[in-house]
RODO-2510 file (C-alpha; in nm, 4 decimals, decimal comma):
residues 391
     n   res          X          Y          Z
     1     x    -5,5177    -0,9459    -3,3786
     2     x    -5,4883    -0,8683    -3,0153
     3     x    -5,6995    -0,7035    -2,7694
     4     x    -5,7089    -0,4241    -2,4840
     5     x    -5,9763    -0,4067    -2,2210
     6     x    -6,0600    -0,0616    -2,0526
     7     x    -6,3216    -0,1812    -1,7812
     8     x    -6,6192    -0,2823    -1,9587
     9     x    -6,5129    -0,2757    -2,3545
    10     x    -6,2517    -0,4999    -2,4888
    11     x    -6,0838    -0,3163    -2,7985
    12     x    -5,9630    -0,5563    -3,0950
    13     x    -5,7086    -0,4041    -3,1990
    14     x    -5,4593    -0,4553    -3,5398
    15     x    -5,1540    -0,6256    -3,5030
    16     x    -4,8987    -0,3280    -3,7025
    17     x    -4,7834    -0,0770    -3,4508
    18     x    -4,7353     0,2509    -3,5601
    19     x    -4,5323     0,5148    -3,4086
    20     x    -4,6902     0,8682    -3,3620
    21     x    -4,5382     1,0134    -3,6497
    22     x    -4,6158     0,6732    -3,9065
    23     x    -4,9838     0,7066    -3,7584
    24     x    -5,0213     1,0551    -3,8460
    25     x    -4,8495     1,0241    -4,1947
    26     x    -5,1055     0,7384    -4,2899
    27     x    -5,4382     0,8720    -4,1475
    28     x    -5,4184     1,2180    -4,0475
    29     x    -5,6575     1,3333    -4,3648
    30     x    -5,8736     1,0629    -4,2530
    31     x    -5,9395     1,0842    -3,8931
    32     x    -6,1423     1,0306    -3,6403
    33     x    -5,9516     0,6845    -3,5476
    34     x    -5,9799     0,5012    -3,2469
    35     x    -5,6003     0,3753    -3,1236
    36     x    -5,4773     0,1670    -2,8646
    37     x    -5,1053     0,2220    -2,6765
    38     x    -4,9309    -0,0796    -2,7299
    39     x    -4,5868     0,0563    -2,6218
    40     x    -4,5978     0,3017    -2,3269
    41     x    -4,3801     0,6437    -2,3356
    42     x    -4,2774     0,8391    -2,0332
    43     x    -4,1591     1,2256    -2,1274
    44     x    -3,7464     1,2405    -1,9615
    45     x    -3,8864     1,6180    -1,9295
    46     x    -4,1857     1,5226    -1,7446
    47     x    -4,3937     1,6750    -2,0299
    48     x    -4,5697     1,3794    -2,1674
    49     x    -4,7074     1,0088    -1,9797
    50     x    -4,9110     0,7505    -2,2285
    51     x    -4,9915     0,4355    -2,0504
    52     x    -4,9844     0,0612    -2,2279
    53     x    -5,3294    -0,0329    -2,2620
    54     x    -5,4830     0,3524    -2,2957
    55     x    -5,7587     0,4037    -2,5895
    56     x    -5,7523     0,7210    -2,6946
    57     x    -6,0036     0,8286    -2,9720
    58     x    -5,8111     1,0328    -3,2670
    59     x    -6,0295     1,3044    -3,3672
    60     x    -5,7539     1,6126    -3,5347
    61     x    -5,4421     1,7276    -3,5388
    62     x    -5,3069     2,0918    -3,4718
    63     x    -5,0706     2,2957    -3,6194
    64     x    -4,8450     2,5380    -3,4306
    65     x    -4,5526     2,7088    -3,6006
    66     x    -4,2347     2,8066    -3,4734
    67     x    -3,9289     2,9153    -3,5949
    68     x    -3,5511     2,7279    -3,5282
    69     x    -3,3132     2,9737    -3,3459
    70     x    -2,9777     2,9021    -3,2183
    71     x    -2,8289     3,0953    -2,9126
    72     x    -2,5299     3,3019    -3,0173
    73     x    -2,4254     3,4533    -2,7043
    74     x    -2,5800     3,6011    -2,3558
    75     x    -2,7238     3,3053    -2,2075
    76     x    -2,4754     3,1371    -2,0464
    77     x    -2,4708     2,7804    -2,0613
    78     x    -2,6979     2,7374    -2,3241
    79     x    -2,4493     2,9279    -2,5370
    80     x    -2,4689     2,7165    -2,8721
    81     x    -2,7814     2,5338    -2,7991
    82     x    -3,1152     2,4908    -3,0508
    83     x    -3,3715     2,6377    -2,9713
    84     x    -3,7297     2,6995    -3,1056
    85     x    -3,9964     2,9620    -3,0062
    86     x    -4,3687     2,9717    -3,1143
    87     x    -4,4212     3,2695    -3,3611
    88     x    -4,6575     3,4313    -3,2122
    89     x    -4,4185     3,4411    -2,8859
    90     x    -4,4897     3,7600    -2,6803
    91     x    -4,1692     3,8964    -2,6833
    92     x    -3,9980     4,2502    -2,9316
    93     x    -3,6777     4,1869    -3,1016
    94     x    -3,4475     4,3578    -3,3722
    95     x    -3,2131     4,2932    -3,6573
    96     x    -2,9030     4,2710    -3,5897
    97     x    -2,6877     4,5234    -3,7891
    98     x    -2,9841     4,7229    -3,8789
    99     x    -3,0650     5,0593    -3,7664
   100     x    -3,2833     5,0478    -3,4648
   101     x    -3,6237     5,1243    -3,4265
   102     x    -3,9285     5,0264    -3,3370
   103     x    -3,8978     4,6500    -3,1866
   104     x    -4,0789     4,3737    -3,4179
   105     x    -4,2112     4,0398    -3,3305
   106     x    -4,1116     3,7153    -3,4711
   107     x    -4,3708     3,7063    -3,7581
   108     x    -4,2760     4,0192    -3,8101
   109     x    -3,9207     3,9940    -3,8757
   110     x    -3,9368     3,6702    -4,0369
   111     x    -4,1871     3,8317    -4,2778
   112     x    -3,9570     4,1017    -4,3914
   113     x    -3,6349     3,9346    -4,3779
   114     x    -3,5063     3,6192    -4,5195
   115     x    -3,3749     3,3359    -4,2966
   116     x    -3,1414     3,2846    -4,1200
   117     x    -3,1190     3,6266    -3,9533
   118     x    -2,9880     3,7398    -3,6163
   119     x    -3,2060     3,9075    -3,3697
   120     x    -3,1503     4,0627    -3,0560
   121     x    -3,4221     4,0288    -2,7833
   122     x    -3,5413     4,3820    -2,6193
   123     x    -3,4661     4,4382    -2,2871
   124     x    -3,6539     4,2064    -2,0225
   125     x    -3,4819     4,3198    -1,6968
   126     x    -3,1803     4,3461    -1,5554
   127     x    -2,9154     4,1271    -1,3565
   128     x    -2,6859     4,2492    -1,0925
   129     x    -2,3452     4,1565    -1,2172
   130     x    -2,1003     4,3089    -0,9167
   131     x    -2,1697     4,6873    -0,8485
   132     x    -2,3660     4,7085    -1,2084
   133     x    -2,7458     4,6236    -1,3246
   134     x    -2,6915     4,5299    -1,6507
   135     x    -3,0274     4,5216    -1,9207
   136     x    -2,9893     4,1052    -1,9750
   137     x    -3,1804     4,1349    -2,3350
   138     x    -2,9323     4,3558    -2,4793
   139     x    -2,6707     4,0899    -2,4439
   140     x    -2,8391     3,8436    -2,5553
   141     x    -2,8071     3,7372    -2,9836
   142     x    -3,0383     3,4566    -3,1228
   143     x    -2,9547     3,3359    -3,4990
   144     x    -3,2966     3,2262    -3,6545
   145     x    -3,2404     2,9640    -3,9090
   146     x    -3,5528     2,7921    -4,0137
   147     x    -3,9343     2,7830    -3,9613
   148     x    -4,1199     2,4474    -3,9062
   149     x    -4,4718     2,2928    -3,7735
   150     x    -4,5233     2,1430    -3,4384
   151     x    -4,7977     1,8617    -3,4213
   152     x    -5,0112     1,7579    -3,2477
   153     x    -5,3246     1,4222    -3,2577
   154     x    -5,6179     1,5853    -3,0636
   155     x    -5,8803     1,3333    -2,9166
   156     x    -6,0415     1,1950    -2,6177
   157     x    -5,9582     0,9555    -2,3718
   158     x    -6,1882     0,6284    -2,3793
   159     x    -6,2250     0,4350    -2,0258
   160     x    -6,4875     0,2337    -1,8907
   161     x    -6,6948     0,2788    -2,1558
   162     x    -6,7182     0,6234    -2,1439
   163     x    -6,5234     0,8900    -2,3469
   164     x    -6,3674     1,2043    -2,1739
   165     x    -6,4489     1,5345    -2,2238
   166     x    -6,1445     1,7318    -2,1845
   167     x    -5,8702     1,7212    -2,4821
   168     x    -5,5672     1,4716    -2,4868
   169     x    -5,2646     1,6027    -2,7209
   170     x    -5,0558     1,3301    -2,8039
   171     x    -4,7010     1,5210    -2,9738
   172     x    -4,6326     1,3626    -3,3269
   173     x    -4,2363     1,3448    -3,1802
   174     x    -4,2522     1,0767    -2,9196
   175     x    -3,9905     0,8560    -3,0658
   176     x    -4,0800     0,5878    -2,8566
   177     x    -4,4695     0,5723    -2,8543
   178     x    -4,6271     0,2629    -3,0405
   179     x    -4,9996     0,3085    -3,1640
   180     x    -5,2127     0,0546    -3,3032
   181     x    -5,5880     0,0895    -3,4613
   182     x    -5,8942    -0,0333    -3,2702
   183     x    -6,0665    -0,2413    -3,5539
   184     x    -6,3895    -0,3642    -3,3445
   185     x    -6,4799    -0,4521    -2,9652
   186     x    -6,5161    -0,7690    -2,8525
   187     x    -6,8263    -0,9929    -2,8471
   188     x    -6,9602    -0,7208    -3,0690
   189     x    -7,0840    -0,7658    -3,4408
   190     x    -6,9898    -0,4909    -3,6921
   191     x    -7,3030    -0,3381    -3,6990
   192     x    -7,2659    -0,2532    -3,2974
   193     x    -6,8993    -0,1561    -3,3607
   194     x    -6,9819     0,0815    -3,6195
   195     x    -7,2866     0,2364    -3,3552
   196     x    -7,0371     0,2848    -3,0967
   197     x    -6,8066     0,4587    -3,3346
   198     x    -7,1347     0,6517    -3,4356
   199     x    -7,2215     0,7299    -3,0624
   200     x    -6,8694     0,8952    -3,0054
   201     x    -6,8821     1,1026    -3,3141
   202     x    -7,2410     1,2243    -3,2288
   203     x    -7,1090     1,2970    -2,8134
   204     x    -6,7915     1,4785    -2,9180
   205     x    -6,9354     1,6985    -3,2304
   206     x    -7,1912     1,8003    -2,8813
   207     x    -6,9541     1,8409    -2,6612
   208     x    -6,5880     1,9017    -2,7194
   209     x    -6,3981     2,1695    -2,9226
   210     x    -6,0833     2,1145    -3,0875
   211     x    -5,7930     2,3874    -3,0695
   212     x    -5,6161     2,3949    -3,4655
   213     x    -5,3416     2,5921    -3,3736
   214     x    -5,2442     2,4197    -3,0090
   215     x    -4,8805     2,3917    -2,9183
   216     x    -4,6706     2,4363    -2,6446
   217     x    -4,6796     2,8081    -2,5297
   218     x    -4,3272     2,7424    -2,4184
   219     x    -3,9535     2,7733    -2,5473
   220     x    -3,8053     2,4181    -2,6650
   221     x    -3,4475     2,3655    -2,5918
   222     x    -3,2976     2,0729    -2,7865
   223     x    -3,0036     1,8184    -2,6748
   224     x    -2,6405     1,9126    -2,8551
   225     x    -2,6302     1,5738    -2,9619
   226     x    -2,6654     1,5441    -3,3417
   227     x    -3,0004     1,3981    -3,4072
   228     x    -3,1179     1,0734    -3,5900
   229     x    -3,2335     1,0075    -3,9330
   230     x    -3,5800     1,1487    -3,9260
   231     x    -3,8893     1,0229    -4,1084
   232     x    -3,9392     1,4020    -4,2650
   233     x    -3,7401     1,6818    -4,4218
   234     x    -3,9137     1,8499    -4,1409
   235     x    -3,6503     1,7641    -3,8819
   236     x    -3,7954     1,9917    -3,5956
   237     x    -4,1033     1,8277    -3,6068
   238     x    -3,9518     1,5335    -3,5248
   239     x    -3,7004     1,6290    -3,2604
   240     x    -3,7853     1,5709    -2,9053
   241     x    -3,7096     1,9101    -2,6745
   242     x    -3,5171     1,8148    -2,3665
   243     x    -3,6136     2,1160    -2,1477
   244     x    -3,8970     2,3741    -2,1412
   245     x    -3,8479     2,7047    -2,0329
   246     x    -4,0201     3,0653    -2,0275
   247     x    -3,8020     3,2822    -2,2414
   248     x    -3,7710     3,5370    -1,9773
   249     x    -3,6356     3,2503    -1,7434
   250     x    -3,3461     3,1790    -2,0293
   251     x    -3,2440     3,5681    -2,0782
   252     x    -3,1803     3,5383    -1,7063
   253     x    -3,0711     3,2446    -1,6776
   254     x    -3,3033     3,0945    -1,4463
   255     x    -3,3619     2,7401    -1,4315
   256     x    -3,6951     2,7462    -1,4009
   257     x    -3,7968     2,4439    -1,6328
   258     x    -4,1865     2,3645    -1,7424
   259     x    -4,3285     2,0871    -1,5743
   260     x    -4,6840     2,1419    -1,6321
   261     x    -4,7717     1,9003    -1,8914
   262     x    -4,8735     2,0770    -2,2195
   263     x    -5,1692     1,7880    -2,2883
   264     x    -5,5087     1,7550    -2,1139
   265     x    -5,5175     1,4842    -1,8050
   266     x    -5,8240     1,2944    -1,7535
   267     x    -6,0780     1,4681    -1,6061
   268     x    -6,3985     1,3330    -1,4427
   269     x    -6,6621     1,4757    -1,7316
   270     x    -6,7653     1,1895    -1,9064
   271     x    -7,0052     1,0541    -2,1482
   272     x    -7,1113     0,6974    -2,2492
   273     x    -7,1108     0,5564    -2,5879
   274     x    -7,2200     0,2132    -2,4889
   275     x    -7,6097     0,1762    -2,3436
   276     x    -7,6757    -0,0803    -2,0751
   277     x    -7,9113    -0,2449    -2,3779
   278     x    -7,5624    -0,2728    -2,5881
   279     x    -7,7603    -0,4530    -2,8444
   280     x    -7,9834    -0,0829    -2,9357
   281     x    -7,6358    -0,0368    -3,0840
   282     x    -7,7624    -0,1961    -3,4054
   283     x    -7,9690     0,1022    -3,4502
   284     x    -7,7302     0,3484    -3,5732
   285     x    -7,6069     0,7216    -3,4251
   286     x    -7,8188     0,6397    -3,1245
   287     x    -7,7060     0,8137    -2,8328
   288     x    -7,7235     0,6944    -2,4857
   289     x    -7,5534     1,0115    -2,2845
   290     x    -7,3857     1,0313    -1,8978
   291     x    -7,7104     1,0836    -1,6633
   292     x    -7,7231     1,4749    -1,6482
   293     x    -7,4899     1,6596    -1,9108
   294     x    -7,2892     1,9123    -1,7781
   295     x    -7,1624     2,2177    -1,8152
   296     x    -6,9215     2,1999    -2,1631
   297     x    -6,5368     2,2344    -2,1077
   298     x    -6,5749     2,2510    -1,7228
   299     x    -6,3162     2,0907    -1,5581
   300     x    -6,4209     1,9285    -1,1974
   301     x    -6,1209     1,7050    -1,0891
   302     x    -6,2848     1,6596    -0,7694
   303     x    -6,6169     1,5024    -0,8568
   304     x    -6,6451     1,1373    -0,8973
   305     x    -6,6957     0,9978    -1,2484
   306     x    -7,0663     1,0225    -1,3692
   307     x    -7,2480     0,8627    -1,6178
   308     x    -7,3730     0,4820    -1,6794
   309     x    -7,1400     0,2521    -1,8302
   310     x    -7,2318    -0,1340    -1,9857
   311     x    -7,1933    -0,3619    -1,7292
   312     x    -7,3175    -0,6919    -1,6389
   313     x    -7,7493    -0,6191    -1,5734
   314     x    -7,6931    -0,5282    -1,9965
   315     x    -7,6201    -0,9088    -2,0959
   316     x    -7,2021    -0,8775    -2,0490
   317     x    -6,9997    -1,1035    -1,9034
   318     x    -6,9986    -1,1264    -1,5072
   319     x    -6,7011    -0,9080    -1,3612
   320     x    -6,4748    -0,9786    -1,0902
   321     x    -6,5498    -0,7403    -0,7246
   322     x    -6,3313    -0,7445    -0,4443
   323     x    -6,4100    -0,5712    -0,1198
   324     x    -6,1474    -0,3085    -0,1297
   325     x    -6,2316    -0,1949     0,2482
   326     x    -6,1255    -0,5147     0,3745
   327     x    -5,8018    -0,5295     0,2204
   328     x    -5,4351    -0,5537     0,4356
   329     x    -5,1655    -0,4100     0,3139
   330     x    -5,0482    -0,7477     0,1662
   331     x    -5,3567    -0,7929    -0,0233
   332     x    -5,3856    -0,4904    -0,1696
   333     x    -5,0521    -0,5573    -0,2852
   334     x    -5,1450    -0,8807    -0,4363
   335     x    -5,4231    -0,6865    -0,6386
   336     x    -5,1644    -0,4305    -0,7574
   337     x    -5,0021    -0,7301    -0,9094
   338     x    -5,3535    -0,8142    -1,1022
   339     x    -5,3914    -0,4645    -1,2197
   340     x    -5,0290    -0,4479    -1,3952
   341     x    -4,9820    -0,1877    -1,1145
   342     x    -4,7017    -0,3809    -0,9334
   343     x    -4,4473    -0,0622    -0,9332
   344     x    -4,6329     0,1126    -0,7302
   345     x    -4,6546    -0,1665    -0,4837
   346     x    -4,2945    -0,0506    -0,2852
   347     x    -4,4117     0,3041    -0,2181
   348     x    -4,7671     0,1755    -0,1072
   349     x    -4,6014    -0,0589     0,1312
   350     x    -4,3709     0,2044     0,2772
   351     x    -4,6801     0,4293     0,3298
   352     x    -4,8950     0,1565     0,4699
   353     x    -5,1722     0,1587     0,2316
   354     x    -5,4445    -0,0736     0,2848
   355     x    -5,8471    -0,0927     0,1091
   356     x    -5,9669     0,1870     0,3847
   357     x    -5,6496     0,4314     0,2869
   358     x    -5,6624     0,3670    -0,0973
   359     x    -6,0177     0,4388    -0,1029
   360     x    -5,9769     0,7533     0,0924
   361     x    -5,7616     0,8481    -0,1908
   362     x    -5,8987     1,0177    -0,5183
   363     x    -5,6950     1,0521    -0,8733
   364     x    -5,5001     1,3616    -0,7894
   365     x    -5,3736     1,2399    -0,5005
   366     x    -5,2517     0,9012    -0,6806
   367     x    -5,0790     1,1369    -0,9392
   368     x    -4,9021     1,4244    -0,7498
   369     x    -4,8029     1,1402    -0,4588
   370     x    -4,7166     0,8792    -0,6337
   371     x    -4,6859     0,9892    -0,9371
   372     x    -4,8933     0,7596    -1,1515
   373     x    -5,0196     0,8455    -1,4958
   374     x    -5,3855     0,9517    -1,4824
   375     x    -5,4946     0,6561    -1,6831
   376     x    -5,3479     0,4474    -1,3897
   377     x    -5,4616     0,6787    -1,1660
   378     x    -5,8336     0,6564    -1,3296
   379     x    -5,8106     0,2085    -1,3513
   380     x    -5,6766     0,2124    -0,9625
   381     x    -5,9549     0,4566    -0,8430
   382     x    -6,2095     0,2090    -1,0163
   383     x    -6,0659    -0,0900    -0,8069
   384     x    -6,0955     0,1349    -0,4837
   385     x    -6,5142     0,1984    -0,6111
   386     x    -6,6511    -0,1124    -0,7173
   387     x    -6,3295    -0,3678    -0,6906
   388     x    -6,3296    -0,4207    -1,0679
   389     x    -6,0084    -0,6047    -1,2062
   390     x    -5,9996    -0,5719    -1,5731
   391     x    -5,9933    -0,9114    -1,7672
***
């Protein structure tokens, strides 16, 4: 057994590490779960960022369905590549080889004809090749070959004792991404455990609703390398894209890739499970709430975090505080170090960040500048506050 500490609740956690796709094989039809990241994953594509040490509370999955294509011709250098495109894409095509009429849409064609089947897109616009506009669609020939689920765990983030609002998607193909279940927190008996699991369900059945059918909105272009053994006979929902793109952007053969992630960042809405008296937690499904609830599925990235969180006036253990004002340069650096921060200590250095500047700073800013994950983003901002070090 091994533990993770957000800033006032250590999660025990089980020893077995599960990737994304094991974890959602085993306990899918019997969530909500509470996991820890024991391995890290950064998206090469920019698309997805889970932090060691995050707790994320499991509460569904979604479904989205999409169907395999492979690009016959028209699109340049991603002539030959996989593809795959949600079904209910918003774009006409027709069969190949069949008289034309009326353009169909993907669930459409795939309902009346049976795979795999070439399509042609219709006409999107035109590119100027020379003296001549030429309709791009037209020239364009996609061979669908197989339909297939993309998945996705749906929960909420869990920090400082409080749970997040806004929706995390974790993608069941992150080949890299270890998982492991919370099993109790520390210092606590069962009894308490089991009313902070009751708290959460009783905060997010309140406040939070779950999308079934989320997915990327987005075209997935796949690498032309032959891919592994997967754990499934699904292999697609398995297969890590290695580019996003609009479809428009690939019938003209723009390289204008998706960046914006396709999963819910931490937001500043939050709600605590844990009440300063911890021990009312023997008393089950009692809810101690954030001071004022707000508005439901409003994002505020600006605000600071609300909400009261266990800390030391309930009966925990004392906490470490630094004065972050105070702090050089040097020093901040040496408390980067005792955050498990330390790669962000170069670019801080460069920029001459010291206590004053850092607390100046607020989550987006550590993201989009320095790009942190927002879970760092969320532990550093914490240390700027109140100059709490996890333990």
């Amino acid at each position: 057994m091994s533990t993770t500490n957000t800033r006032d609740v250590t999660f025990e956690n089980a020893r077995e590490a599960m990737t994304v796709a094991q974890f959602y094989g085993k306990y899918h039809e019997s969530l909500p779960r509470i996991i820890v990241v024991t391995q890290g994953y950064c998206g090469d594509i920019g698309l997805e960022t889970f932090s060691i040490g995050q707790v994320l509370r499991i509460h569904t999955y979604s479904s989205q369905k999409r169907v395999v294509a492979n690009i016959q011709k028209g699109v340049s250098t991603l002539d030959g590549r996989d593809i795959s495109i949600p079904l209910g894409y918003n774009i006409k095509f027709h069969v190949k080889g069949q008289k034309k009429g009326k353009d169909q849409s993907l669930e459409e064609i795939i309902d009346k004809n049976p795979l795999p089947v070439t399509v042609i897109p219709s006409a999107l616009g035109t590119l100027h090749f020379g003296d001549k506009d030429r309709a791009v669609g037209e020239q364009c020939e996609l061979k669908l070959i197989k339909t297939y689920e993309d998945r996705y765990l749906l929960g909420n983030a869990v920090s400082d004792g409080m749970l997040y609002a806004h929706v995390t998607a974790v993608p069941v193909y992150l080949p890299d991404l270890k998982l492991s279940l919370a099993i109790g927190v520390k210092e606590f008996t069962k009894e308490q455990w089991i009313g902070c699991q009751n708290n959460m369900a009783e905060l997010v059945k309140g406040n939070v609703k779950f999308q079934k059918d989320f997915g990327n909105p987005n075209i997935a272009v796949y690498s032309t390398a032959k891919p592994a053994k997967t754990e499934s006979d699904y292999e697609f929902t398995y297969r890590v894209p290695v580019e996003y793109y609009n479809l428009e952007d690939i019938l003209q053969h723009r390289d204008n890739r998706q960046s914006k992630p396709i999963y819910t960042t931490l937001t500043e809405q939050t709600y605590a499970f844990i009440p300063a008296d911890y021990e009312s937690l023997n008393v089950p499904k009692r809810i101690m709430q954030a001071d004022k609830k707000q508005d439901k599925h409003e994002e505020d990235d600006s605000s600071s975090a609300s909400g009261q969180s266990f800390g030391s006036d309930g009966g925990g253990p004392t906490r470490p505080s630094v004065d972050v004002s105070k702090l050089s340069v040097n020093e901040l650096a040496y408390w980067m170090k005792e955050l498990k921060l330390e790669k962000y200590i170069s670019p801080f250095t460069e920029q001459m960040m010291d206590g004053v500047l850092l607390q100046e700073c607020n989550k987006n800013d550590l993201v989009s500048s320095f790009s942190m994950s927002a879970f760092e983003a969320v532990k550093l901002m914490k240390f700027a506050k109140s100059g709490h070090v996890p333990r």
